[in-house]
N, C-alpha and C positions, 0 to 999 in steps of 0.2 A: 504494500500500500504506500503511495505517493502524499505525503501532507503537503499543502500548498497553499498560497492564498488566490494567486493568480496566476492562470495562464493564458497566452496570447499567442497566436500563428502571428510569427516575422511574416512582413509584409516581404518577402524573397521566396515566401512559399518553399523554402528549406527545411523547416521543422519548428519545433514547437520553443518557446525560450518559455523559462518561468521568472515570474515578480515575487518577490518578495518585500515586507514592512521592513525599512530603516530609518530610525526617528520619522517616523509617521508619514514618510512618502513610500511609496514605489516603486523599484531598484531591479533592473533588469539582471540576472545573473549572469556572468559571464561564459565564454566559448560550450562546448560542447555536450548535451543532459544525455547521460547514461541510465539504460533503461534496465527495467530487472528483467533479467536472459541474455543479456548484452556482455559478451566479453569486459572484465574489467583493466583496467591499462594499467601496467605496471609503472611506477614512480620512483623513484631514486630521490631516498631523503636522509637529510644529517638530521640522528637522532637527538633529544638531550643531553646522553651521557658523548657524546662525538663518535660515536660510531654513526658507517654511513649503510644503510637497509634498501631495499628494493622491495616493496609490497605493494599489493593487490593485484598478483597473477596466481597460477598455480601455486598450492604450498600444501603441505603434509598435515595443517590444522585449517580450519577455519577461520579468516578473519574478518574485524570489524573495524572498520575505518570510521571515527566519529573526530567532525570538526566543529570547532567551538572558538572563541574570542575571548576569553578571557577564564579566569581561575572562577571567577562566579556561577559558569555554565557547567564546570564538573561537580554536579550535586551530589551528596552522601548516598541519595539511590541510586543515583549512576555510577557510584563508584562500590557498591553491592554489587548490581549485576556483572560490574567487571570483574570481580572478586568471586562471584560465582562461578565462574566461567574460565579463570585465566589458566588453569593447566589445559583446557580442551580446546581453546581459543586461542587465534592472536587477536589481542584488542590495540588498536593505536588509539592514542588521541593525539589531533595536529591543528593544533591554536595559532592565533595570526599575532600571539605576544607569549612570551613567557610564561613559562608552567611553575608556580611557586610550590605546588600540592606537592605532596611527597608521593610518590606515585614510582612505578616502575622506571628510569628516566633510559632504558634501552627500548622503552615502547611508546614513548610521546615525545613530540615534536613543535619546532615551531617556524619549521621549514614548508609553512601551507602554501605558497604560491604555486609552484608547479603543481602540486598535487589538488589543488581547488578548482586551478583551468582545468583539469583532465579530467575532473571529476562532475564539473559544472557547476559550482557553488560558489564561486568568487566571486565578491562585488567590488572590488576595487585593489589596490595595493596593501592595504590594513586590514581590511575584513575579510571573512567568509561568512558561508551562510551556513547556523546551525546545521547539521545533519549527521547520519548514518548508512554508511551502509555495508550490506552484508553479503560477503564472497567467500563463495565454496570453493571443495579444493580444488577442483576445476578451474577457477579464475572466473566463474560466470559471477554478478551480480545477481544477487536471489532476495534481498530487501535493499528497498531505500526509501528515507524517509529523510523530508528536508522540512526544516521546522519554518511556517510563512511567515512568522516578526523573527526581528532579531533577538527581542527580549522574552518571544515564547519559552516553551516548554518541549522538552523529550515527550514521547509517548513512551517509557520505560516500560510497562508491562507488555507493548506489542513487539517492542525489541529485545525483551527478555525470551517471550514467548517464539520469535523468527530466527532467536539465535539459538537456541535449544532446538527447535526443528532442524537446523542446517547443521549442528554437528550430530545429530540424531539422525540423520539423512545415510540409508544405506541405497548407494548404487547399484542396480539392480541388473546385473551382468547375464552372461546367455550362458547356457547351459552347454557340455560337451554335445551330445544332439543337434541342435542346433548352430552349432561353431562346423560340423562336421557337414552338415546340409543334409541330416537323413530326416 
């Protein structure tokens, strides 16, 4: 499921761009909106601790890419679900300032510019736009969810419950029969 407040066909008839609230206007998001089923694009980012990562393509766990702006938007139920989740998951968090929280700092970032373009959620040089999203080990995108104000809210119980489905997720392979063609 998609949160949004606004969307609008570019007059280019190219595709869809979404708006989001920033201080109380209107705020087209930047380059390219990634869909769920949609390959997701691998990004090359310096983490906190200075190590440099490459995620959101194939990987051996599931991860969750959540972007945020500031220490206020990692709330103590979001930082539950991540804490629920972190040996079965990889969780990023990638803020467009400084991560003060005590937090894992080999798993958050505040190298969001490449990774906001690619993702669709940049609104400018300083900001992004709240969201998440969730990739299997596949690389495919299987939730996203962009929050429509900048000052909203997570739906934490649907991305608890999306991310529990996707490491829960058995791929459902063909049988020697059928590999064989009888």
């Amino acid at each position: 499921m998609v949160h949004f407040l606004y969307k609008t066909i570019k007059e280019d008839n190219k595709g869809i761009s979404l708006k989001i609230v920033v201080n109380d206007k209107k705020v087209e998001l930047q380059k390219k909106q990634r869909d769920i089923g949609s390959e997701a694009p691998a990004v090359k980012l310096v983490m906190t601790n200075g190590e440099e990562k490459v995620i959101g393509m194939m990987a051996d766990k599931v991860q969750a890419i959540i972007t945020v702006n500031n220490d206020s938007d990692i709330t103590d139920s979001l930082i539950q679900v991540m804490e629920k989740y972190y040996e079965k998951a990889n969780i990023y968090i990638i803020s467009s300032s400084e991560i003060d929280i005590v937090l894992d700092r080999s798993m958050t970032s505040s190298d969001f510019k490449k990774l906001s373009l690619k993702m669709g959620v940049n609104i400018d040089d300083t900001l992004c736009a709240k969201s998440i999203f969730i990739i299997n080990k596949d690389g495919e995108i299987v939730y996203k969810s962009i929050v429509y104000d900048i000052d909203g809210e997570f739906d934490l119980a649907t991305f608890d419950t999306k991310l529990d489905e996707a490491i829960r997720f058995k791929k459902k392979g063909h049988t020697h029969e059928n590999w064989m063609g009888v």
